[in-house]
C-alpha positions in Angstrom: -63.3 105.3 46.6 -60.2 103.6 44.8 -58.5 105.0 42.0 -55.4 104.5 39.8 -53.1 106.6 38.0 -51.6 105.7 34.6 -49.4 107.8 32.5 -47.4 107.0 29.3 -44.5 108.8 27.5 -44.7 108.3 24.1 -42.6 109.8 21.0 -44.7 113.0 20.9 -46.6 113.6 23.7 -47.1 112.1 27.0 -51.2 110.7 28.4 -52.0 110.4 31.7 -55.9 109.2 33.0 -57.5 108.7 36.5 -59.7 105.5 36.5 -62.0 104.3 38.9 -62.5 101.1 40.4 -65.1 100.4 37.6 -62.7 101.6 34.7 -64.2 104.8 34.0 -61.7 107.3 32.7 -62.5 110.2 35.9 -60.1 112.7 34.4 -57.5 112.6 31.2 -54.4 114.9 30.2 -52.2 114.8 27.8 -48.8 117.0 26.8 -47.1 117.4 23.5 -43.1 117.0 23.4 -40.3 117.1 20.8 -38.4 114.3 19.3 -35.0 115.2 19.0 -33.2 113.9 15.6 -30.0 115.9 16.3 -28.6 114.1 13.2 -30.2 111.8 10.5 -30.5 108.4 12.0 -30.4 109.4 15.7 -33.9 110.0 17.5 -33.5 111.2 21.5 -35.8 112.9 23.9 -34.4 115.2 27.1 -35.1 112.7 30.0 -35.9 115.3 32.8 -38.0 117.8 30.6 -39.7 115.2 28.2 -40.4 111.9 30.8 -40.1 112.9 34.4 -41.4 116.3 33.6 -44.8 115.1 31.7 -45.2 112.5 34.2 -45.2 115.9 37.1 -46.8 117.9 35.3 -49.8 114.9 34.3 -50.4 113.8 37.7 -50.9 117.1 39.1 -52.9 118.0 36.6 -55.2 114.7 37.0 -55.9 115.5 40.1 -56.2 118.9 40.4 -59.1 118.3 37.0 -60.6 115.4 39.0 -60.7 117.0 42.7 -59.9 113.3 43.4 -58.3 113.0 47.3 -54.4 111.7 46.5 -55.2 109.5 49.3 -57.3 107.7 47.3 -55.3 106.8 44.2 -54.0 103.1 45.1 -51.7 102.4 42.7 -49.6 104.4 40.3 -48.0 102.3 37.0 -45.8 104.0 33.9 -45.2 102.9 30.6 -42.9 105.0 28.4 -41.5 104.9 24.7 -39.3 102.0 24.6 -36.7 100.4 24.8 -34.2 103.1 25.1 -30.9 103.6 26.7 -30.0 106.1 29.2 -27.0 106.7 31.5 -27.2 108.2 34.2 -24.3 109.1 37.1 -24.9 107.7 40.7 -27.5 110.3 41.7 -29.6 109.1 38.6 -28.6 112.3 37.2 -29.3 111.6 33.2 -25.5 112.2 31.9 -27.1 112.4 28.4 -30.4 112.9 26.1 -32.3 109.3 26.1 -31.4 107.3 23.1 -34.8 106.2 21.3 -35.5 102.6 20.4 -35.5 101.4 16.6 -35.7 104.9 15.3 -32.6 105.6 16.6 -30.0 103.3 14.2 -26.6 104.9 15.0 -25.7 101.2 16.6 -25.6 100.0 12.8 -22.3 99.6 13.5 -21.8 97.7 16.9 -24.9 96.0 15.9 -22.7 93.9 12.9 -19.9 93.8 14.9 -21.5 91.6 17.7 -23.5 89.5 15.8 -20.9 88.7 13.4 -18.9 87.7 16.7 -21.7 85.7 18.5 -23.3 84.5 15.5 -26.9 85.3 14.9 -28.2 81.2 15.5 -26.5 82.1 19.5 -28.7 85.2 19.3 -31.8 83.8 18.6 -31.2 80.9 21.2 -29.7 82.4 24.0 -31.6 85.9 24.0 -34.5 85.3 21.3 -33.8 88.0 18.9 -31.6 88.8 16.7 -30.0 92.4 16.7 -31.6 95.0 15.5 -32.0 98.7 15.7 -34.6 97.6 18.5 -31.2 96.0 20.9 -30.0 98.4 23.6 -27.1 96.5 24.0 -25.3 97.7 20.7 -26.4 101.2 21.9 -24.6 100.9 25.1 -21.7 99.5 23.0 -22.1 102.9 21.1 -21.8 104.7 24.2 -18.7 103.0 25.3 -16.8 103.1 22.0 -18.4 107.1 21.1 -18.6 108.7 24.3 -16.1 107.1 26.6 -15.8 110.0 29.1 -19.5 109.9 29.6 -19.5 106.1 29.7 -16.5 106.2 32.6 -19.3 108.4 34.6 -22.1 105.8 34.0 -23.4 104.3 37.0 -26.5 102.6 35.7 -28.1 102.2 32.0 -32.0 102.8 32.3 -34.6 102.6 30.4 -37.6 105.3 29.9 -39.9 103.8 32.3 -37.0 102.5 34.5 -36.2 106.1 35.0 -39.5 107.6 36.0 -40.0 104.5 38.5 -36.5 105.3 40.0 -37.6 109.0 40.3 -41.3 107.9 42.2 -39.5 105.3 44.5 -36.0 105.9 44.3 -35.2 101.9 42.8 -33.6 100.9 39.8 -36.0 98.0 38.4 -36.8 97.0 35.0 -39.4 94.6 33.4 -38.9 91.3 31.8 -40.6 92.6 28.7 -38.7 95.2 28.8 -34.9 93.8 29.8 -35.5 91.1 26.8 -34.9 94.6 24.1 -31.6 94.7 25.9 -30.1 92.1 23.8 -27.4 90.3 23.7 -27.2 91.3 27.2 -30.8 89.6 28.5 -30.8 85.4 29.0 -34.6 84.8 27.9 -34.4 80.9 29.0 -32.6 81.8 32.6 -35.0 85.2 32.5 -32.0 87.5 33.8 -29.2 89.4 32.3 -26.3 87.3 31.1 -22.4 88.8 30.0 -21.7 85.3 28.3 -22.3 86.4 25.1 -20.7 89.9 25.1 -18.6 90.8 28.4 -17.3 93.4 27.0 -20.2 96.0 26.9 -21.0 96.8 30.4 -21.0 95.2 33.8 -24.4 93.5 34.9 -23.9 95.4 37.8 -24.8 98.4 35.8 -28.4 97.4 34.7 -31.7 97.5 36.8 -32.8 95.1 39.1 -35.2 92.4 36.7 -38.9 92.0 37.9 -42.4 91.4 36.1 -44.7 94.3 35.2 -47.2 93.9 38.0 -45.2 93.4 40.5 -44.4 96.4 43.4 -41.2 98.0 42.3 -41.5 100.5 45.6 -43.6 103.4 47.0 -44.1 107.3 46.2 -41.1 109.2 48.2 -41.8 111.8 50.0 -39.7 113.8 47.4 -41.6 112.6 44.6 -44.3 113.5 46.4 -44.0 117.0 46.8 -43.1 116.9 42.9 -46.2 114.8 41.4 -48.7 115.5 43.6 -49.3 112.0 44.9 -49.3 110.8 48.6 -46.2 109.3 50.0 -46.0 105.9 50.1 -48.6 105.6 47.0 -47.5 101.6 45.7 -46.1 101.9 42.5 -45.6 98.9 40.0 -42.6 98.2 37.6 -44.3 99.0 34.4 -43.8 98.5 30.7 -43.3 100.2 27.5 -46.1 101.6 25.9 -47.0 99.2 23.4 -47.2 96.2 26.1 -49.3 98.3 28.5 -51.3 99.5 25.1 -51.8 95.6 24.3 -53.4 95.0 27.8 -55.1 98.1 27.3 -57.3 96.7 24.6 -58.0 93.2 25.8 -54.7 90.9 24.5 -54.4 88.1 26.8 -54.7 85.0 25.3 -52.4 82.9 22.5 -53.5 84.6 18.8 -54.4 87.6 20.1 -52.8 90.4 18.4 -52.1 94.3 19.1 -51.8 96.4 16.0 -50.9 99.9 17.6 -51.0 102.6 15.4 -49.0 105.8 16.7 -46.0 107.1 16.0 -44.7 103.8 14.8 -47.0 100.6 14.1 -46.5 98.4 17.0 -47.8 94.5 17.2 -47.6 92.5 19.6 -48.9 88.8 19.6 -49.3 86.6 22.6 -47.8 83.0 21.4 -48.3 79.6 23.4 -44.2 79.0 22.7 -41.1 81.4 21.9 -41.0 81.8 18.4 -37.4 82.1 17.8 -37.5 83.9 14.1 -34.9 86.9 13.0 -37.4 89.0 11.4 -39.3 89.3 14.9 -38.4 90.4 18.1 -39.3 88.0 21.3 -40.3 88.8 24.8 -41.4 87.4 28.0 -44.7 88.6 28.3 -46.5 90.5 31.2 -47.3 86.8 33.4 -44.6 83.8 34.3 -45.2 81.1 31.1 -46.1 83.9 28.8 -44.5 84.7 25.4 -44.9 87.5 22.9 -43.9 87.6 19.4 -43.5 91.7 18.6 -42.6 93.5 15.3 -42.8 97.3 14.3 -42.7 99.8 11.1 -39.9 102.5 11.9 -42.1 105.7 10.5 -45.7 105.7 10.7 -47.2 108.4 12.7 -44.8 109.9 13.0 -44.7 109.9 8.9 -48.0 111.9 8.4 -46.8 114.2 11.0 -43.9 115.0 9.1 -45.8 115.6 5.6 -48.4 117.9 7.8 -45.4 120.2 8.9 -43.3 120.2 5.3 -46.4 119.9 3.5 -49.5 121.9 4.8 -47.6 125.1 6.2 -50.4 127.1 5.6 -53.2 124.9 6.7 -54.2 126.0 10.8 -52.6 123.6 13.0 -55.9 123.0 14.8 -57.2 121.8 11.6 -55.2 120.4 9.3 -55.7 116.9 10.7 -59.1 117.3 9.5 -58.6 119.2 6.4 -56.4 116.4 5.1 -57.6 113.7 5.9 -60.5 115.2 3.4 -58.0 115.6 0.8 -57.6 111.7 0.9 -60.7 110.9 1.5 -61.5 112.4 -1.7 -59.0 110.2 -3.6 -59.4 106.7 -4.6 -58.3 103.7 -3.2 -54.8 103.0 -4.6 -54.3 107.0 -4.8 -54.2 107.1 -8.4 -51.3 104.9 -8.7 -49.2 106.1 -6.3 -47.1 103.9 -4.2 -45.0 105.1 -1.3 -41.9 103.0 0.5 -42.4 104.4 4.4 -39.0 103.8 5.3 -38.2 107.3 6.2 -36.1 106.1 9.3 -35.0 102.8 7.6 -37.3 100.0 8.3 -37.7 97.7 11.3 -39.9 94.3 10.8 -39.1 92.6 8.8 -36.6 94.0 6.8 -34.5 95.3 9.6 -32.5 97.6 6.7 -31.2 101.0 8.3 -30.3 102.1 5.3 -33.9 101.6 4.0 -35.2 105.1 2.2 -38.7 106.3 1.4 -40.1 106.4 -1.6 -42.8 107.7 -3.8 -43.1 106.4 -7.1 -45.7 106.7 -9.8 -45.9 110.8 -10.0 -47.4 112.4 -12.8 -48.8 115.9 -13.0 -52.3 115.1 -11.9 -51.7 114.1 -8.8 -52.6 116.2 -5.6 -51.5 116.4 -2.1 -54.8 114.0 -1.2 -53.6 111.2 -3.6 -49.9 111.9 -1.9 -51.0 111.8 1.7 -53.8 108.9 0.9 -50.5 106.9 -0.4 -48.5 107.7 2.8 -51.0 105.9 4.7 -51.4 103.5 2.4 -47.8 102.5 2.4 -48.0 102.2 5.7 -51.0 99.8 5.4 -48.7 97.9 2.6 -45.9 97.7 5.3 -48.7 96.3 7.4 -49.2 93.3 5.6 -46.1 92.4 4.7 -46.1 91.9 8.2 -48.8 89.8 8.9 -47.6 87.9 6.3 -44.3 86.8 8.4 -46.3 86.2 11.6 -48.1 84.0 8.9 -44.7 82.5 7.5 -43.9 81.2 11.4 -46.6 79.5 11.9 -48.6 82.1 14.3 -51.3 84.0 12.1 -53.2 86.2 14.6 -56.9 84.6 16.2 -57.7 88.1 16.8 -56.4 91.6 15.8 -57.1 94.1 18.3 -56.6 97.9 17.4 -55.3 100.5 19.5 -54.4 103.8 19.0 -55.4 107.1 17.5 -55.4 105.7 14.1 -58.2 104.2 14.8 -59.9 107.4 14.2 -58.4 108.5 11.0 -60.6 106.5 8.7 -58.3 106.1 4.9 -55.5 104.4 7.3 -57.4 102.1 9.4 -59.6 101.2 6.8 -56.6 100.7 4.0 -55.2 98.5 6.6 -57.5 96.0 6.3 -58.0 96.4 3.1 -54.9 95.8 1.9 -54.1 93.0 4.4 -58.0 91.3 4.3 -57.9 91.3 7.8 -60.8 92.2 10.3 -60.1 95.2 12.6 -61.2 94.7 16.4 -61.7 98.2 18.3 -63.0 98.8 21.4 -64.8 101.7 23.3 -62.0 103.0 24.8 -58.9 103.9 22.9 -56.7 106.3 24.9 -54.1 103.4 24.7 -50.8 102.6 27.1 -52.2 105.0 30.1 -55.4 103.5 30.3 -53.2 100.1 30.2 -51.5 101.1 33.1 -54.5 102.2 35.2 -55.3 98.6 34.9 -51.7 97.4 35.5 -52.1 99.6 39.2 -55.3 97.6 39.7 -53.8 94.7 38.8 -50.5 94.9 41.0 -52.5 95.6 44.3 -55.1 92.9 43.6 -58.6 94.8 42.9 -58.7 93.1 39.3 -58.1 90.0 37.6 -56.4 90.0 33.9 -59.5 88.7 32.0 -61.3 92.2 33.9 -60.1 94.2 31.3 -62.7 93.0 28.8 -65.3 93.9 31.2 -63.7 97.6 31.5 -63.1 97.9 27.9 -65.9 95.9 25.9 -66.1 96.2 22.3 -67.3 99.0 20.4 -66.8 97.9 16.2 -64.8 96.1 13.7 -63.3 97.4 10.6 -63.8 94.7 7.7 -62.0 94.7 4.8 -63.8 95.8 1.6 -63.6 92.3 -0.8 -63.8 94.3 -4.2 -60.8 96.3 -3.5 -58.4 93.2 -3.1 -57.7 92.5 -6.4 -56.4 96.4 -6.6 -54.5 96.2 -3.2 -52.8 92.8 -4.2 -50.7 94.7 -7.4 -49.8 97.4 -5.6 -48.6 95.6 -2.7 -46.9 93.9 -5.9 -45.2 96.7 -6.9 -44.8 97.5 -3.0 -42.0 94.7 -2.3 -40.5 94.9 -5.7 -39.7 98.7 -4.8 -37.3 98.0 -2.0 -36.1 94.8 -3.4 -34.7 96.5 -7.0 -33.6 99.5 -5.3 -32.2 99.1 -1.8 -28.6 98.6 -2.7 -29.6 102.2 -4.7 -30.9 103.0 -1.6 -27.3 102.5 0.8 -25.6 104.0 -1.9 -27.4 107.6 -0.9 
């Protein structure tokens, strides 16, 4: 029998599964974790507890559940929350918590001062992005100019999955798709890292060793071993972040085929035949030589309705107030009775890139109820949506294909406000665990036993969500009053 183990590390709580060597999902775990906001504007997570911990405590638990000799698992892959910055000393001892990825905007800083120094045209040419709250380089600049004495006592700046790889197989590594987040520090047309633009931040000797997702970073020590529960000298690939493995998880292979990831944050992803060099996007290699991938992501979406469950349904049983309200906004109308909400409880990412982006909720009257508030939350988000699809529309690079992933594919008012409010046609399919069963298929992948196009054959389609036609018309004035919102009030809003 062969096997292969995938776990992912997201914002809240870690997955791991055990597939077989016809996909089947033999035995799935999950553990919930804390995000850390210490102050408003950061967002971190505790390295050794949070990411190497989960991924411990997930593979033993996978096998224990499955009986499943370790012997037989053939490949182990990782994905984790990303990209985020973490140095650690010369043991790999993390010398901090791990700085999140766009969530986190206390770069805002180093992130004007470098582009207003290399110029945001160099940006987009030499390293394919402009700098956002997304950049680890700014971050690292943070580091330097914030924490000096910690910086002095870096050895190497990792990333979430780089971290859990070097703890399996005791390498430094990092993927391309990854690396490319570590602007202005990543060389997209050379595909390596690059101090041309910005010497000044850290020493390439510093960062991990580039290679592509599927390839072999190294093999299970016997250290990790005795720690995860795997055999020694298990192969383990380089692996991703979340959202990329998440992508292959669900079938995106091809040019127009789009991810639209719901979790703690909306993640897309869409596989272009060219770079698409366009500020309000972020670019990557993708997962294959000759690839691309045009990526964008709302700041607070998830991660949103989790919030208004804990300040706003105290009393509700925490095994049940999923359930309960998503009821509540089931039982109020499209458009929530006029509400309109601004998601940008953490700023905004695509494609306003504004850290000093606020929420909002306008339209309040005394008749309105927690269902029309929390039907709006998702609604926002849906509105937020869009107004992406619209700039992947403005490039030239509407999706073929949108391909959803993700437990909000199970909460019906915000999958199906999605596409209706953007008109677009929802792909799902049968299984939707996300980034771990992405890596499962990366291990296959890496060792040979699959080919890409395989995962359509693992994970065939199960339904589309279509957009409701007679509810356009509504969805198009508030998505109106949507853009005005920020647009009249965000100098309002960096004055708070």
């Amino acid at each position: 029998m062969r096997y292969y183990l995938g776990i992912d590390i997201g914002t809240f709580e870690s997955k791991g599964v055990l597939v077989d060597a016809d996909g089947q999902i033999v035995a799935s775990a999950a553990r919930p974790h804390k995000m850390l906001v210490p102050q408003p504007g950061w967002a971190e997570h505790r390295p050794r507890e949070d990411w190497w911990g989960d991924f411990c405590f997930l593979s033993n638990k996978l096998i224990a559940d499955s009986k499943v000799s370790p012997a037989d698992i053939k490949a182990v892959a990782a994905s984790a929350i990303g990209p985020c910055m973490l140095p650690v000393d010369g043991d790999g001892e993390p010398l901090m918590n791990g700085v999140l990825y766009g969530v986190d905007t206390r770069a805002a800083r180093e992130i004007a001062e470098l582009t207003d120094r290399i110029g945001e045209d160099v940006l987009l040419s030499r390293c394919g992005n402009a700098l956002t709250s997304q950049s680890v380089g700014p971050k690292i600049l943070w580091l330097k100019h914030s924490r000096p004495e910690l910086f002095a006592r870096t050895a190497k700046v990792l990333t979430s999955t780089s971290f859990i790889v070097e703890k399996l197989t005791g390498r430094y590594v990092i993927d391309h798709y990854s690396a490319a987040n570590f602007s202005p520090l990543y060389d997209v047309a050379a595909l390596g890292w690059t101090d041309e633009l910005a010497a000044d931040i850290i020493g390439l000797d510093k960062l991990p060793e580039t290679l592509w997702t599927t390839e072999i970073a190294g093999h299970v020590t016997a250290a990790a071993a005795a720690e995860t529960g795997l055999a020694a000298g298990t192969p383990v690939t380089t692996g991703t972040i979340d959202a990329g493995a998440e992508a292959l998880s669900v079938g995106v292979l091809d040019p127009g085929d789009m991810l639209l990831m719901y979790g703690s944050t909306i993640f897309i992803i869409e596989i272009t035949p060219v770079r698409v060099p366009d500020a309000r996007l972020w670019y990557a290699p993708w997962f294959f030589p000759g690839q691309h991938a045009a990526m964008s992501g709302l700041a607070t979406s998830g991660t949103l309705s989790h919030w208004f469950r804990e300040q706003f349904a105290r009393e509700l049983d925490p095994e049940t107030a999923v359930v309960t309200l998503a009821r509540e906004a089931e039982g109020s109308p499209p458009g929530a009775n006029g509400l309109v909400l601004l998601p940008y409880f953490s700023g905004e990412r695509t494609p306003i890139h504004d850290t000093g982006a606020k929420g909002v909720l306008f339209g309040l009257d005394l008749t309105h109820t927690r269902g029309d508030i929390y039907r709006a939350v998702f609604e926002g988000i849906a509105f937020g949506t869009r107004h992406v699809f619209e700039t992947y529309a403005d490039v030239g690079h509407a999706p073929r294909a949108i391909l959803a992933a993700g437990g909000g594919t199970k909460n019906r008012v915000w999958s199906q406000a999605t596409s209706d409010a953007s008109g677009r046609t929802q792909i799902v399919r049968q299984k939707t665990v996300g980034a771990s069963y992405g890596d499962a298929f990366i291990g296959a992948l890496a060792i040979g036993d699959v080919k890409p196009a395989d995962i359509r054959k693992w994970n065939p389609v199960e339904r589309e969500i279509t957009p409701d036609a007679g509810l356009s018309g509504l969805y198009d004035r508030r998505y109106r009053v949507f853009r005005e919102l920020y647009e009249r009030n965000k100098d309002l809003m960096r004055e708070l």
